[in-house]
N, C-alpha and C positions, 0 to 999 in steps of 0.2 A: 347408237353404239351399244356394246353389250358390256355390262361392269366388267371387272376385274372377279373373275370368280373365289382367287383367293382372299378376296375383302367383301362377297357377297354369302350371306346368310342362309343357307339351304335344308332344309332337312333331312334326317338317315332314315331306315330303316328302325332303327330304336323309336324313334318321332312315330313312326306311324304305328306299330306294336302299342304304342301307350297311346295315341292318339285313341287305336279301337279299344281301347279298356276304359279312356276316358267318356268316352261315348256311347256308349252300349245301352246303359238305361234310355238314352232319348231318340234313338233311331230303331230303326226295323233290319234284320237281316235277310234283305231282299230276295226274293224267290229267284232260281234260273229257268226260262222256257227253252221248251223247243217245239220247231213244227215241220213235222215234216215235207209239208209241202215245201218250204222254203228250203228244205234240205233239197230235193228235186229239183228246185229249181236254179239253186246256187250249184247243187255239186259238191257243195261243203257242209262239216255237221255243223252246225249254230246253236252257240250257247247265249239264250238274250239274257242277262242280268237286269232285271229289271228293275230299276231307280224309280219308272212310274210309280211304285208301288211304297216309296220313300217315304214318311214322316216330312208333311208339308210339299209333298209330290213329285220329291227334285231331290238328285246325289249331292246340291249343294250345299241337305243340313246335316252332311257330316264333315265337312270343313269350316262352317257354320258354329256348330256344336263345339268342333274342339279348339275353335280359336274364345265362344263365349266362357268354356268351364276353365280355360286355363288360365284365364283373367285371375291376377289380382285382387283380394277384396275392394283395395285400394282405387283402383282403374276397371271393376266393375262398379262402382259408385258413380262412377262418370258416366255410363252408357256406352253403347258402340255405336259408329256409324257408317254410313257404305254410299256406293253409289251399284245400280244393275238395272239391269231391262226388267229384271221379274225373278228371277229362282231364287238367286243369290239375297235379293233382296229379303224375300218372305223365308226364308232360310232364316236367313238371321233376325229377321225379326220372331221367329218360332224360338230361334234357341235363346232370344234373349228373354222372352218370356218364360222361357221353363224357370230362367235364372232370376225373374224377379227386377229385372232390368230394364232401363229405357233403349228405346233404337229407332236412328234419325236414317232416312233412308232417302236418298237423291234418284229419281225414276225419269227415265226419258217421258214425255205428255201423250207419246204413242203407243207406251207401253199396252200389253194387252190389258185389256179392265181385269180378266180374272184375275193377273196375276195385283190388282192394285187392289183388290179385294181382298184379295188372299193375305196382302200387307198389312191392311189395314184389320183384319179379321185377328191378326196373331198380335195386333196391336203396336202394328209400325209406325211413324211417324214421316208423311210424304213430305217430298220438298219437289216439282214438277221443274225436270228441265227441256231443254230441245233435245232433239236424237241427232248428239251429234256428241262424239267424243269430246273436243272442248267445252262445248257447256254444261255436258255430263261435271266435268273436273272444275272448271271456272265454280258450278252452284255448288258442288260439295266443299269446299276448302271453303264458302262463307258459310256452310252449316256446320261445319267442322270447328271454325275458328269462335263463332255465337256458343257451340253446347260444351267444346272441351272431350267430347266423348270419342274414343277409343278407335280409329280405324281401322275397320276389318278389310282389305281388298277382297275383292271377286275370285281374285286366282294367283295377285302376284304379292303373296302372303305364303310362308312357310308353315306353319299354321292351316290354312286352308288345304296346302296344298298335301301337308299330311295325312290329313282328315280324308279328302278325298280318295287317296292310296287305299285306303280300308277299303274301298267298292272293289276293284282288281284284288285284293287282299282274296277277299270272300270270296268272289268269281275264282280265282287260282283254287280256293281251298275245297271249293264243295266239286268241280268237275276234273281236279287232275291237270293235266299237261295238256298247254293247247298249243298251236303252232302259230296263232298271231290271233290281236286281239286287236278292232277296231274300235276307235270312241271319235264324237262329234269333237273338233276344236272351234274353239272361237278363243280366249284369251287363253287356254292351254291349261288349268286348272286341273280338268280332269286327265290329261293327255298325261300331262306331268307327273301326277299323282300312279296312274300306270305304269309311268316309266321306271320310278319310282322303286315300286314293287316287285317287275319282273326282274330288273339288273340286280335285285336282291334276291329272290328265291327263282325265277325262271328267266335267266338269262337268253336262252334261246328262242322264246319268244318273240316274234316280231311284234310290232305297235305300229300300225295305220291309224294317223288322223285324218280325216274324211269331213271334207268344208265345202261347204255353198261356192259354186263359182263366182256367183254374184259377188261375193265376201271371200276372194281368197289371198287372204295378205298374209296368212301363213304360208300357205304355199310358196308365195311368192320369195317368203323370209327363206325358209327351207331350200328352195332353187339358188336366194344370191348371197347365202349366208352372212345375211344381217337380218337387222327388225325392217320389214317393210309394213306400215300403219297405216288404214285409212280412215279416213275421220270421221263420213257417216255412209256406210254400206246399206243400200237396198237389198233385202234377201227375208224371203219370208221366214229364213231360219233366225227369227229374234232375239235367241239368246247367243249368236254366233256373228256378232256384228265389232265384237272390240278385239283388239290387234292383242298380239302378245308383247309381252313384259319383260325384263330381263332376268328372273328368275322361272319362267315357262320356257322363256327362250333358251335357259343352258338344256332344260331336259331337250326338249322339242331337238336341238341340236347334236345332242350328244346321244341322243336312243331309239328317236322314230326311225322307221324303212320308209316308211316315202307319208307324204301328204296325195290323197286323192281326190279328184275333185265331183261337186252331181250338179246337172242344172237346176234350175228351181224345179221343171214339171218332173225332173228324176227325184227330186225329193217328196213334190207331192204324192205320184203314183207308190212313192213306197211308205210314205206315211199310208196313204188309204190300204196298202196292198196290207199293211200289217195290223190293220184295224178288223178288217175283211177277215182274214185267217188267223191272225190268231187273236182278236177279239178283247181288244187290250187297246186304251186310248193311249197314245203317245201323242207329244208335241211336232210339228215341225221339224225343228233342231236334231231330232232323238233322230228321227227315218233317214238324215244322213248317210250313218255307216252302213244302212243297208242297203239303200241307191247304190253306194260306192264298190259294195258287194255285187249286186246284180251286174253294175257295168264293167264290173272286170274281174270276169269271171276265170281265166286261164290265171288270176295270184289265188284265187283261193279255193279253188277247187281240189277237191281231197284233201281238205287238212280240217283240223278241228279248230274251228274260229269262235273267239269270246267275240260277242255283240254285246257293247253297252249303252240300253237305253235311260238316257239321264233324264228324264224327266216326262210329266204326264200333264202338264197343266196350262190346258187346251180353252179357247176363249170356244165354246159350244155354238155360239150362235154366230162365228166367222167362218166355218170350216172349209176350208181352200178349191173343195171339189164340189162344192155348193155356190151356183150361178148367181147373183144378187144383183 
């Protein structure tokens, strides 16, 4: 069920304005591509924002960043802790090092190794569960309850979910007016964080979120207007596997145009299609909203579409279109 919104905690537009001032020293102001080919082929212009190109490789260290700087001296002595498949995680363990801070971090055992690398590399602190929504939550609340340290959510965090609004911030400020912007959902973080910001400066903006079939329980949310959850989705899109939240859920409800959906081989051809052309590693995850682009071509053709790729951090020696 979804809270009570006038008793649930949300961020404004003020939030994300000081979110990106908060943040600014420890992030990058991401480049935007385009290519023409893919304009040829869509029919539409494509503006890719690119998050690969991120601080720690992923759009999730600016919600990351501005939930660790807004800490407390008090409750930065404690640490932060999280549970995630990999962005979120090394995200936060990047911004709690800038700060000089511990960070306990709950990872599914399947996670990709880069990204436990990547955790361990910024100096996170693993705790190994199953891939499965329950035991994701069961292992964290005992690492939670042993350190005493600060929970950050993935996405259903007001906080995070500010932090992320800066990506669509930047993307609105550097290309002008676009007529719809698509981002990957899995818990709605970034979706939200978009919604966010267009209902503030570009209301007419549409926002497509664009999900794995394999993992479509947003959609599903979005068709029977409530949270539909599933507990452990198969979907090579890994960082797109946890439901949404009741604070993803008000955006998700109140400002997407539609949820679209890609199979898994429509995600892998446009991951590869967008490594090929425009020469740029993205994740799995990321090549979403462009599958969901190419398969439905008569919503976006001729209009000017933000694409936002969240992330670049790719396990090299798994790559999806290499036989093994």
């Amino acid at each position: 069920m979804e809270a009570d919104t006038a008793t649930l905690s949300l961020p404004t537009y003020e939030d994300v304005k000081a979110a990106h001032e908060r943040i600014a020293p420890y992030i990058h102001r991401t480049p935007i591509l385009t290519s023409s080919y893919l304009n040829g082929l869509t029919g539409a212009d494509l503006f890719f924002k690119c998050e690969n190109f991120q601080k720690a490789g992923a759009f999730k260290v600016r919600g990351a960043c501005n939930a660790v700087f807004g800490l407390t001296e008090e409750q930065a002595a404690r640490g932060v802790a999280t549970h995630s498949s990999g962005n979120h995680a090394l995200s936060l363990s990047y911004a709690a090092g800038r700060r000089g801070i511990p960070c306990y971090v709950v990872m599914p055992r399947t996670a990709p190794q880069a990204k436990k690398d990547a955790v361990r590399g910024y100096g996170g602190i693993i705790t190994e569960c199953e891939p499965s929504t329950s035991s994701r939550e069961e292992v964290f609340a005992r690492v939670q309850a042993e350190t005493g340290a600060e929970f950050v959510h993935p996405y259903n965090d007001e906080r995070v979910i500010a932090g992320q609004a800066t990506c669509s911030k930047e993307l609105l400020e550097d290309v002008g007016g676009l007529d719809a912007i698509v981002a990957p959902i899995g818990g709605g973080g970034m979706v939200s964080g978009t919604c966010l910001t267009c209902s503030a400066v570009a209301p007419y903006t549409e926002i497509y979120a664009a999900e794995p079939e394999a993992a479509d329980d947003a959609c599903q949310s979005f068709r029977k207007g409530e949270i539909v959850a599933y507990d452990a989705p198969q979907t090579i899109a890994d960082g797109l596997k946890v439901p949404l939240k009741e604070r993803t859920w008000h955006f998700v409800r109140n400002h997407v145009t539609d949820v679209l959906l890609a199979s898994e081989q429509e995600i892998v051809d446009a991951m590869k299609l967008t490594w090929q052309r425009m020469k740029i590693v993205i994740e799995p995850s990321c090549a979403v909203p462009l599958a969901v682009i190419l398969k439905n071509p008569d919503i976006f053709a001729g209009k000017r579409v933000g694409v936002i790729i969240t992330g670049g951090n790719v396990d090299l020696d798994k790559l999806p279109w290499i036989d093994r």
